[in-house]
N, CA, C and O atoms as CSV, one atom per row, in Angstrom:
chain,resi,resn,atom,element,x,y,z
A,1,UNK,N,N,139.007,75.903,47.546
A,1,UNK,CA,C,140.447,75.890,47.381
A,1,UNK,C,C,141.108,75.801,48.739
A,1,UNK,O,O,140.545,76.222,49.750
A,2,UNK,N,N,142.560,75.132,48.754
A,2,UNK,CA,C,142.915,74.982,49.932
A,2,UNK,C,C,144.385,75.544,49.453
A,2,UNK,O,O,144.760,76.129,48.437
A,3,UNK,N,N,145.131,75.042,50.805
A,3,UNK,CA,C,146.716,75.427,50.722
A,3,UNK,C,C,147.457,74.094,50.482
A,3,UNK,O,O,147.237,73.068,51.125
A,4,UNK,N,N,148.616,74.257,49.201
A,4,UNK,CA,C,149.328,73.611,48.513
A,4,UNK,C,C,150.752,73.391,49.242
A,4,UNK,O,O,151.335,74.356,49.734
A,5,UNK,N,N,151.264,72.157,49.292
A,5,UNK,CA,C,152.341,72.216,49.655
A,5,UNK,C,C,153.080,71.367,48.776
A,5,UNK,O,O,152.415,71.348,47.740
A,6,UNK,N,N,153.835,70.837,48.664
A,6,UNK,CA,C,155.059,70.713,47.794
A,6,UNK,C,C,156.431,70.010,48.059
A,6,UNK,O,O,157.127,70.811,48.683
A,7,UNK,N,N,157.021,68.987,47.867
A,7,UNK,CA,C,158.493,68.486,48.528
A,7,UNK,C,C,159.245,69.117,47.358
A,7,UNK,O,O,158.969,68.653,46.251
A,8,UNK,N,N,160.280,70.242,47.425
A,8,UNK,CA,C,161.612,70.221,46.532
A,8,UNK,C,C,162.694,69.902,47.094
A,8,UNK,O,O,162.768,69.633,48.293
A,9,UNK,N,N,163.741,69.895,46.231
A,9,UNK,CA,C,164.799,69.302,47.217
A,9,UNK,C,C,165.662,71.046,46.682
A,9,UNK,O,O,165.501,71.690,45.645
A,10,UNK,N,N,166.185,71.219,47.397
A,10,UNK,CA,C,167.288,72.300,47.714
A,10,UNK,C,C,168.484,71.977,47.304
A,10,UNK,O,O,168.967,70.930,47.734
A,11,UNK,N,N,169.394,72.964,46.189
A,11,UNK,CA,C,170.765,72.301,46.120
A,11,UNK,C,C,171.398,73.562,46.267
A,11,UNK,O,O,170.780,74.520,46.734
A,12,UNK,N,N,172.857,73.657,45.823
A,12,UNK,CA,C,173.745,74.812,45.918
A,12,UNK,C,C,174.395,75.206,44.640
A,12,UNK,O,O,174.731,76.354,44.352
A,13,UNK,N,N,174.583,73.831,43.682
A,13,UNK,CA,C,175.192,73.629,42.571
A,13,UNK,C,C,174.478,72.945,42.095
A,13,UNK,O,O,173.912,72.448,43.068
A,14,UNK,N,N,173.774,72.237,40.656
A,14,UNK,CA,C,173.535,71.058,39.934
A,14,UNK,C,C,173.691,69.660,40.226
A,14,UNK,O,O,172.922,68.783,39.832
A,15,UNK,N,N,174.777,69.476,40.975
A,15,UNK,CA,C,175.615,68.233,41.035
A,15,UNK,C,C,176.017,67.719,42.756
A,15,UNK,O,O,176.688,66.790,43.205
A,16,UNK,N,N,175.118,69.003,43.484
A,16,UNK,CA,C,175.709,69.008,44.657
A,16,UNK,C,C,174.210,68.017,45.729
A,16,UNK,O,O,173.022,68.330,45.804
A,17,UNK,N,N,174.766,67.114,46.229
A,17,UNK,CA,C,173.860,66.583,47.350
A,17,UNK,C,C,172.716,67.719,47.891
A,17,UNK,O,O,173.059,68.753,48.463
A,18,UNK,N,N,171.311,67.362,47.618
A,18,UNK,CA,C,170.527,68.551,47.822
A,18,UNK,C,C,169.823,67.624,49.354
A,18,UNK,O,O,170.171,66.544,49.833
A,19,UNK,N,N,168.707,68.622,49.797
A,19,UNK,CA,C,168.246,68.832,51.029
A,19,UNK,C,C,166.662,68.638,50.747
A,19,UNK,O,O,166.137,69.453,49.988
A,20,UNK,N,N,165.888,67.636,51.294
A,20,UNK,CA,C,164.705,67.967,50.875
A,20,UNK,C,C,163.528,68.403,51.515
A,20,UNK,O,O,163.117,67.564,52.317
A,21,UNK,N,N,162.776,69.525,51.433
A,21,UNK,CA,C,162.383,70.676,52.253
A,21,UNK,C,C,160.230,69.824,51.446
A,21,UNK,O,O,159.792,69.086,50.563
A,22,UNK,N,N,159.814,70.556,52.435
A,22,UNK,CA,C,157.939,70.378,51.956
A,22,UNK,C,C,158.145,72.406,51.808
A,22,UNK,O,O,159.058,73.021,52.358
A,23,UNK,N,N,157.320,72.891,51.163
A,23,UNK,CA,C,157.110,74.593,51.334
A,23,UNK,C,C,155.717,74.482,50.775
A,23,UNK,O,O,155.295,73.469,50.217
A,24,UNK,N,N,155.144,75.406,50.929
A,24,UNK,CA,C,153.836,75.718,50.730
A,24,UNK,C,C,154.140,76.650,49.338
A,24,UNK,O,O,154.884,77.630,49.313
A,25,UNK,N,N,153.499,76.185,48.370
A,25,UNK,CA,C,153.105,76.882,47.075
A,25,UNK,C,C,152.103,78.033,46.941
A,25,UNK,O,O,150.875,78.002,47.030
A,26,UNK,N,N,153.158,79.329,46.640
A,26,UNK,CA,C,152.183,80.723,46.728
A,26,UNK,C,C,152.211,81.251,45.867
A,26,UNK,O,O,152.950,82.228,45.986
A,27,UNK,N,N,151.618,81.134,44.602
A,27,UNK,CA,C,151.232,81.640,43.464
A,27,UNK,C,C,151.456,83.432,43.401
A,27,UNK,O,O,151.955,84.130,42.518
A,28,UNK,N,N,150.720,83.876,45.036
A,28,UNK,CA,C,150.913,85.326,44.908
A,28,UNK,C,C,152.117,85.860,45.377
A,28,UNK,O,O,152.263,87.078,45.274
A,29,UNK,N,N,152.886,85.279,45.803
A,29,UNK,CA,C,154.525,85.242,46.169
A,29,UNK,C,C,155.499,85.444,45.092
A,29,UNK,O,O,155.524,84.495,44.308
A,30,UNK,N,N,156.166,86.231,44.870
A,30,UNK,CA,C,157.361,86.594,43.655
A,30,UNK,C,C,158.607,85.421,43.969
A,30,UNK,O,O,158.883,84.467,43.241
A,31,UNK,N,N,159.145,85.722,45.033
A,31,UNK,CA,C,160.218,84.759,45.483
A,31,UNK,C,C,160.398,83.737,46.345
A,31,UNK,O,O,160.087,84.026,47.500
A,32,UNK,N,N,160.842,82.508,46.156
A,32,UNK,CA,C,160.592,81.364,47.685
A,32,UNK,C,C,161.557,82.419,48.768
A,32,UNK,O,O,162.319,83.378,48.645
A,33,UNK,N,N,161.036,81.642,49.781
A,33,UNK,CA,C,161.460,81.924,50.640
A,33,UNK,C,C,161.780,80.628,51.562
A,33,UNK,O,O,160.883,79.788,51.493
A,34,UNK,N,N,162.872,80.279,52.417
A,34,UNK,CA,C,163.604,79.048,52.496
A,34,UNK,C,C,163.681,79.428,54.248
A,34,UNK,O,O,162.965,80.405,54.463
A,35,UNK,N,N,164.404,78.874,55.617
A,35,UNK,CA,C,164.455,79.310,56.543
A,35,UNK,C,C,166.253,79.670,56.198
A,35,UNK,O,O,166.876,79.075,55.319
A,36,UNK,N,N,166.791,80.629,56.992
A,36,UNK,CA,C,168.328,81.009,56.656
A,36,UNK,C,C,169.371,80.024,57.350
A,36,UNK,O,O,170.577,80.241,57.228
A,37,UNK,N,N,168.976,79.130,57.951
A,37,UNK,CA,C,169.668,77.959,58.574
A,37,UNK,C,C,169.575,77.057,57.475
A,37,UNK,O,O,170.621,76.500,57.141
A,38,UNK,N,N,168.971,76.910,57.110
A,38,UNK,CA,C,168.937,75.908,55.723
A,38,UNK,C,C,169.413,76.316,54.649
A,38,UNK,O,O,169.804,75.372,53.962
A,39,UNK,N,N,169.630,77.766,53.968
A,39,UNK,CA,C,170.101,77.873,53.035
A,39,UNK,C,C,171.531,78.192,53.411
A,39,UNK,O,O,172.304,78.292,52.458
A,40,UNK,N,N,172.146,78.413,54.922
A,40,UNK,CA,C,173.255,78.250,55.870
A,40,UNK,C,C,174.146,76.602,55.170
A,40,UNK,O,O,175.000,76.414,54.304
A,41,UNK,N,N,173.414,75.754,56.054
A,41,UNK,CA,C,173.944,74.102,56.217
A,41,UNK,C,C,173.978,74.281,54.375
A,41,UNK,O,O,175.164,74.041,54.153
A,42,UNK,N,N,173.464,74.505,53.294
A,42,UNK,CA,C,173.715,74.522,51.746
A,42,UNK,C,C,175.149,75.417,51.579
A,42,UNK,O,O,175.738,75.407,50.498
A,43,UNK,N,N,175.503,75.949,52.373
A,43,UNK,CA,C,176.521,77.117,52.083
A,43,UNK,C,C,175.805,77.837,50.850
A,43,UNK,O,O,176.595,78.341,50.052
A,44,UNK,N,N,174.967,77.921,50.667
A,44,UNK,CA,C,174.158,79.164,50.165
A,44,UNK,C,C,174.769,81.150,50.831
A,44,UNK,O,O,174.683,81.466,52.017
A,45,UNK,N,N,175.131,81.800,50.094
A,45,UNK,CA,C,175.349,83.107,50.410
A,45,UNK,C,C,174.630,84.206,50.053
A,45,UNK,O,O,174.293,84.388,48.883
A,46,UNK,N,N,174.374,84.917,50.885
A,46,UNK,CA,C,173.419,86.171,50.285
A,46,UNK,C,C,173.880,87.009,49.389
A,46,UNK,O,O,175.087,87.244,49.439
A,47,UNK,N,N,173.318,87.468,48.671
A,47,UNK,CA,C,173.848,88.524,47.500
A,47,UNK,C,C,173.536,89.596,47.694
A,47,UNK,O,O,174.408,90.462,47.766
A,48,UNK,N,N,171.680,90.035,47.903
A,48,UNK,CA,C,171.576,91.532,47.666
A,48,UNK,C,C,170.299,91.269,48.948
A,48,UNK,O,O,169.803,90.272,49.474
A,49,UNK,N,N,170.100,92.932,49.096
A,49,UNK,CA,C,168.770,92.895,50.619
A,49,UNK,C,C,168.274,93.262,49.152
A,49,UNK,O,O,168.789,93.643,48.101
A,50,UNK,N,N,166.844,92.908,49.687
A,50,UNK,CA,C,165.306,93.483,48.858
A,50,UNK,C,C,164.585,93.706,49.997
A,50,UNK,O,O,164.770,93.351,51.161
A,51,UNK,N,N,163.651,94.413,49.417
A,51,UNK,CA,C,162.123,94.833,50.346
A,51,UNK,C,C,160.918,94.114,49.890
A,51,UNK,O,O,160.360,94.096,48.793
A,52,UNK,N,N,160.618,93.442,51.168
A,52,UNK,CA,C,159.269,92.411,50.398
A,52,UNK,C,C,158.186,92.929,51.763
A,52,UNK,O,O,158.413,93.186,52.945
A,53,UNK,N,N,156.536,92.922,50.648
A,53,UNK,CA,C,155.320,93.191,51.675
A,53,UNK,C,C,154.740,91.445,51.803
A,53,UNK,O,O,154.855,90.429,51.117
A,54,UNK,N,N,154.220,91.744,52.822
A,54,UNK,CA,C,153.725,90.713,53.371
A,54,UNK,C,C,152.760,91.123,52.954
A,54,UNK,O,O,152.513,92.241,52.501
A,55,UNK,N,N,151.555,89.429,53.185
A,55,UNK,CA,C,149.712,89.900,52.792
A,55,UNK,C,C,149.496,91.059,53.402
A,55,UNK,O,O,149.062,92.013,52.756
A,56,UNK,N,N,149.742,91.146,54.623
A,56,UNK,CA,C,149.171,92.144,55.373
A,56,UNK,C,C,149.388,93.925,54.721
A,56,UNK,O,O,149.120,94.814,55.530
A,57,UNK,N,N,149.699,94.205,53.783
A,57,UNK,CA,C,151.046,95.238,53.628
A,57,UNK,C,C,152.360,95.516,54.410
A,57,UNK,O,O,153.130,96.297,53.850
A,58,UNK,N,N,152.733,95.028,55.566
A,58,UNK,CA,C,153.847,94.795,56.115
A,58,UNK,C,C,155.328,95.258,55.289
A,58,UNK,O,O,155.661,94.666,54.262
A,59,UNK,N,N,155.690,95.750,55.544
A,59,UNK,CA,C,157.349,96.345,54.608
A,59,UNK,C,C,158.446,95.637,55.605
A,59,UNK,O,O,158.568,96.001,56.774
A,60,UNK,N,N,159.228,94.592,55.025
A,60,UNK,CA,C,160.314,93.853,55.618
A,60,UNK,C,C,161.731,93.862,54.743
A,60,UNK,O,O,161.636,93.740,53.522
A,61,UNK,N,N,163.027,94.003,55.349
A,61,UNK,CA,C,163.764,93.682,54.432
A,61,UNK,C,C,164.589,92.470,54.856
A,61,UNK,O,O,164.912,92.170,56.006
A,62,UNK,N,N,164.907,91.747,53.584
A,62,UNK,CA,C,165.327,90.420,53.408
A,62,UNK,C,C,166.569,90.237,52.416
A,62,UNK,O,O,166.674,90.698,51.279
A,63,UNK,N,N,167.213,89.686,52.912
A,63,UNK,CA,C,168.979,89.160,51.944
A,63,UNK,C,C,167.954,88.077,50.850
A,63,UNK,O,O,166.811,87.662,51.040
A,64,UNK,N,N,168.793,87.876,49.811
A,64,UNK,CA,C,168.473,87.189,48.633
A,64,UNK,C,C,169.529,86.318,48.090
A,64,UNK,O,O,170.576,86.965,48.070
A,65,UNK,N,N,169.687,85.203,47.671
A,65,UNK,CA,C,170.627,84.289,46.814
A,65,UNK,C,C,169.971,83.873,46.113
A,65,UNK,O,O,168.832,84.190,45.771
A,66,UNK,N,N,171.136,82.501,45.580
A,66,UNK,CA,C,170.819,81.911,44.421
A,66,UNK,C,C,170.719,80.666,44.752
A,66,UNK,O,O,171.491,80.231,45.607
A,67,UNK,N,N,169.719,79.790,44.133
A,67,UNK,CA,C,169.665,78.638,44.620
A,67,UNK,C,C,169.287,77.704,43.726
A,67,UNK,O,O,168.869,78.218,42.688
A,68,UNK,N,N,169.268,76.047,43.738
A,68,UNK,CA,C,168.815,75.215,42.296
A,68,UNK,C,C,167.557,74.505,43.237
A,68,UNK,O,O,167.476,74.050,44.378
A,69,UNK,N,N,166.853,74.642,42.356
A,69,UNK,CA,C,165.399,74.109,43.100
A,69,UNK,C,C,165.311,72.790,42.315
A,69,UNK,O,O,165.684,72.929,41.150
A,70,UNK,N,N,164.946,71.642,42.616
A,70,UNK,CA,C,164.721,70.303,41.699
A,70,UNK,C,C,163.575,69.712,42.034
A,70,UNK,O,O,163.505,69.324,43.200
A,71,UNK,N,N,162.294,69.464,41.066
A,71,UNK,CA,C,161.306,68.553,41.249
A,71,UNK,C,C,161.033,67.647,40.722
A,71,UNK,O,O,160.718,67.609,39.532
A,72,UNK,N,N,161.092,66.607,41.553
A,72,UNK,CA,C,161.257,65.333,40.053
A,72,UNK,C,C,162.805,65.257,39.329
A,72,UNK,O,O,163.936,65.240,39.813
A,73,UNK,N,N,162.426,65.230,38.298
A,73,UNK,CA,C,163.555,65.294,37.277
A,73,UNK,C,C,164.092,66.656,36.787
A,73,UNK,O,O,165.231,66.921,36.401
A,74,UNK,N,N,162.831,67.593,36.906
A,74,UNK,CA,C,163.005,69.062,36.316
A,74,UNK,C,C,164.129,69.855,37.604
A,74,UNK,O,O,163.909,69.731,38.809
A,75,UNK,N,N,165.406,70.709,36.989
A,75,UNK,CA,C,165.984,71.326,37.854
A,75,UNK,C,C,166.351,72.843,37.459
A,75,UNK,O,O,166.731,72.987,36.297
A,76,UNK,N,N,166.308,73.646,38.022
A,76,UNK,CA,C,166.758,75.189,37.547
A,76,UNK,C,C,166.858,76.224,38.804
A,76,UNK,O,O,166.172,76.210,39.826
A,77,UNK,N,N,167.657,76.912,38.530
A,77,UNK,CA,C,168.084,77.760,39.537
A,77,UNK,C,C,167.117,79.223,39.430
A,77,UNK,O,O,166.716,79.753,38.393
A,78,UNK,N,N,166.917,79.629,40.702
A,78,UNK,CA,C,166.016,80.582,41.152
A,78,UNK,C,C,166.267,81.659,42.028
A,78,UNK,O,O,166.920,81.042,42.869
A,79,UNK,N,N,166.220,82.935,42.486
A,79,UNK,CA,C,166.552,83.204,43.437
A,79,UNK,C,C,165.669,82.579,45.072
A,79,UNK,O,O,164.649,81.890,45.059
A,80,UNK,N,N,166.204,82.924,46.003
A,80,UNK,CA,C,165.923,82.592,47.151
A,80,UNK,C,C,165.799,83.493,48.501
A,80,UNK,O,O,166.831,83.662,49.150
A,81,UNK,N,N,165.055,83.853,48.781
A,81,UNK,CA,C,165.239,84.737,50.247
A,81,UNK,C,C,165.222,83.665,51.482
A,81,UNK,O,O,164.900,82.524,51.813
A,82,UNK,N,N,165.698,84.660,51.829
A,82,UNK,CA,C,166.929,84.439,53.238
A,82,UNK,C,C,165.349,84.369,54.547
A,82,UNK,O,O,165.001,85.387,55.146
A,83,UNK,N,N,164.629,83.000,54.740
A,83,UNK,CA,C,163.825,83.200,55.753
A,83,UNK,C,C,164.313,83.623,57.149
A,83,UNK,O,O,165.322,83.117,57.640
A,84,UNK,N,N,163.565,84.582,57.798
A,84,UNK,CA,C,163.737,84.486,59.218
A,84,UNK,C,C,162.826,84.215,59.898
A,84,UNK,O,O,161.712,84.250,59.377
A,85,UNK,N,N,162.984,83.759,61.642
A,85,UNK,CA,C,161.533,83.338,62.247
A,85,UNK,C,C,160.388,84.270,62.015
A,85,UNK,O,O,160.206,85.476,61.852
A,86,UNK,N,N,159.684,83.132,62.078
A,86,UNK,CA,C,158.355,83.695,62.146
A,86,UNK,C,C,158.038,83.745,60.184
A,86,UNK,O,O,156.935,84.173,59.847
A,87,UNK,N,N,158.688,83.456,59.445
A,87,UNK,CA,C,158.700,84.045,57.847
A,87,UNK,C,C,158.408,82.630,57.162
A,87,UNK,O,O,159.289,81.789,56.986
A,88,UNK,N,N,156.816,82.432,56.726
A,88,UNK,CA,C,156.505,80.989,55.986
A,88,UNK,C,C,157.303,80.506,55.388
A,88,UNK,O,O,157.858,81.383,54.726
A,89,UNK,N,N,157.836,79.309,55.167
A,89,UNK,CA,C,158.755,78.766,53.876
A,89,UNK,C,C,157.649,78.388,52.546
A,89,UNK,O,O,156.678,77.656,52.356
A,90,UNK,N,N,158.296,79.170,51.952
A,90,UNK,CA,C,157.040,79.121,50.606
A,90,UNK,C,C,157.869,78.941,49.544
A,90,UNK,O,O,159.068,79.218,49.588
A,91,UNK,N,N,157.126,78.347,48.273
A,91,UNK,CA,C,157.667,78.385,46.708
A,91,UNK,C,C,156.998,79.522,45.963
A,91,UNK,O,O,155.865,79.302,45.535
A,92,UNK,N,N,157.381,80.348,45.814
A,92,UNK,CA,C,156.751,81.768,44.993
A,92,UNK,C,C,156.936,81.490,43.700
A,92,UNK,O,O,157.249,80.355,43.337
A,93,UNK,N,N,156.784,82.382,42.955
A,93,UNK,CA,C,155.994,81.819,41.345
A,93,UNK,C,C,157.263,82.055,40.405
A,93,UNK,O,O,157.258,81.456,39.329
A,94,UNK,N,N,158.539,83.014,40.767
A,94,UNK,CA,C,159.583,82.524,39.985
A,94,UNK,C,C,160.087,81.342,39.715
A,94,UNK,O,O,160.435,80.913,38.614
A,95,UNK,N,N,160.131,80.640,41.096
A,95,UNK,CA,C,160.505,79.424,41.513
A,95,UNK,C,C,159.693,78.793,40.240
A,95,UNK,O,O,160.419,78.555,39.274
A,96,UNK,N,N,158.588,78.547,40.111
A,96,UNK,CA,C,157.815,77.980,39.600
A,96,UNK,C,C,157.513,78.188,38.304
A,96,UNK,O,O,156.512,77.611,37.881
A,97,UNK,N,N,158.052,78.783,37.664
A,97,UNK,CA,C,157.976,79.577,36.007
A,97,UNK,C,C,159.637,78.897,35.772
A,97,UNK,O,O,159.889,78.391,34.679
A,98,UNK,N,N,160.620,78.929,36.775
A,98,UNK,CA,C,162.026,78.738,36.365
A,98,UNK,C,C,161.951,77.532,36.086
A,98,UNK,O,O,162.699,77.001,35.266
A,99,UNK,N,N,160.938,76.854,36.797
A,99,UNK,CA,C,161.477,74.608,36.750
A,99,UNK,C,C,159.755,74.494,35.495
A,99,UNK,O,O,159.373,73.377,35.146
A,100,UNK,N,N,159.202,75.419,35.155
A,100,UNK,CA,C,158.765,74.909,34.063
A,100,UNK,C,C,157.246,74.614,34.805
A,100,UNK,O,O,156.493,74.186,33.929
A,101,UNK,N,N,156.619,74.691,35.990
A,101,UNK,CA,C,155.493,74.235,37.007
A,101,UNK,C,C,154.533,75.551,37.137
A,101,UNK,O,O,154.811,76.748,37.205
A,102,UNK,N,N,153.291,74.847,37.146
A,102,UNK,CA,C,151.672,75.246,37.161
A,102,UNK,C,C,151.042,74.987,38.449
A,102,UNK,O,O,151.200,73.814,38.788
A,103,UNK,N,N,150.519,75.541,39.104
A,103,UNK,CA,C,149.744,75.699,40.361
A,103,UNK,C,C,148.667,75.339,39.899
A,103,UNK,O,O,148.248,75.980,38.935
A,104,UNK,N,N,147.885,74.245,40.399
A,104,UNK,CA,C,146.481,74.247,40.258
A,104,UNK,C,C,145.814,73.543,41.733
A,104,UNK,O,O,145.732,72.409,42.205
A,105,UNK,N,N,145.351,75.114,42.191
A,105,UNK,CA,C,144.956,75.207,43.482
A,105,UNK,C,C,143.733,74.431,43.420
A,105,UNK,O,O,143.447,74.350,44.614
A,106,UNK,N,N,142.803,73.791,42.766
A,106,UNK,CA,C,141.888,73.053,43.179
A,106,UNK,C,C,141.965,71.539,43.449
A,106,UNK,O,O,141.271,70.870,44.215
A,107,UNK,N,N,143.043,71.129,42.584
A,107,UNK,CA,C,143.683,69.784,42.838
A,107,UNK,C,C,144.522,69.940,43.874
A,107,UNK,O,O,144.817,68.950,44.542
A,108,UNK,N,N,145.120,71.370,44.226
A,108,UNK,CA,C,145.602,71.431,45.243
A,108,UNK,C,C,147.640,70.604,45.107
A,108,UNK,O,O,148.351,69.905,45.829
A,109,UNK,N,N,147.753,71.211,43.879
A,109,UNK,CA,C,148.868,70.076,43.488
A,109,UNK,C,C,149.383,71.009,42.557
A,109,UNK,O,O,148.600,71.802,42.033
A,110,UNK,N,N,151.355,71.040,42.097
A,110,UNK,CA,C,151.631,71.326,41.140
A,110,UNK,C,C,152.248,70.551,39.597
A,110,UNK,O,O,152.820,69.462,39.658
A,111,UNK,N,N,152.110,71.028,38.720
A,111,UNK,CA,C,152.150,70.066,37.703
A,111,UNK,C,C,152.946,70.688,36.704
A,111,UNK,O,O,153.330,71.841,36.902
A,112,UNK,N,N,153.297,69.997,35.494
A,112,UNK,CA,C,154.610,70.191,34.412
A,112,UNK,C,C,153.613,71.554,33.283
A,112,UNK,O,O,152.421,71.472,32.990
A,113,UNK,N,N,154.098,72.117,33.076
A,113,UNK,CA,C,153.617,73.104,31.641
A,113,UNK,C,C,153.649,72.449,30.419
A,113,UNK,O,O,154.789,72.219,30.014
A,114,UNK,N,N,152.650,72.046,29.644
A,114,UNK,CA,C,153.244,71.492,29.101
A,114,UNK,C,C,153.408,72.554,27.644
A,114,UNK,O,O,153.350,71.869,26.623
A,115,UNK,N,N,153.565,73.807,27.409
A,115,UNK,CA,C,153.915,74.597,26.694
A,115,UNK,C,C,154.135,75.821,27.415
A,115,UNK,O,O,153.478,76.159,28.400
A,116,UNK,N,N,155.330,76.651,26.764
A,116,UNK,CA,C,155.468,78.057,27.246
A,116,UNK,C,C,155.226,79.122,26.229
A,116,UNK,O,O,155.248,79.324,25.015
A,117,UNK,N,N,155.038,79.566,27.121
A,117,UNK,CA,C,154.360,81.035,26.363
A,117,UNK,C,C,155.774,81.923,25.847
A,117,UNK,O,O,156.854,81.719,26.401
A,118,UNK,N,N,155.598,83.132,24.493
A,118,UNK,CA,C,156.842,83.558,24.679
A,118,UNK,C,C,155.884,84.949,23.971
A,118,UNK,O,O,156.431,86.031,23.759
């Protein structure tokens, strides 16, 4: 298995000219994480701090928004943390449950669901 990466494009609204970013796909990740200059130039705004661990156990705190993630054709809004240096830009697995997408780390690629679970 290797490491996954990914082009989404970044928006602010549905309808709004998006940004298109590569992030690395982290299955064990709860929330993407974006750099804060980029979700800046989106006029993206923070809403709430959270506390997120890093692999390492590391305890960091981080601002959070809202953001529309689009792949392909599929689009849905997700939350977003507020990257700072040094902080991977990743797609975490809300991201990826919200637009309907499956990680399959051996193809090394993500792909459509094609049923949900309820």
């Amino acid at each position: 298995m290797g490491i996954t990466h990914s082009k989404i494009t970044l928006k602010s609204t549905p309808t709004s000219m998006g940004v298109p970013i590569v992030l690395m796909v982290d299955s064990g990740a709860d929330y993407s994480v974006v750099p804060k200059s980029v979700l800046q130039s989106l006029g993206i705004e923070p809403r709430r701090r959270v506390t997120i661990v890093l692999a390492d156990g590391t305890r960091r705190e981080r601002m959070v928004g809202d953001l529309y993630y689009q792949f392909e054709d599929l689009l849905a809004p997700a939350p977003v943390i507020f990257g700072e240096d040094g902080d991977e830009p990743m797609l975490g697995v809300v991201t990826l449950e919200a637009l309907g997408l499956l990680l399959d780390p051996l193809r090394r690629m993500i792909s459509r669901r094609e049923t949900l679970r309820m």
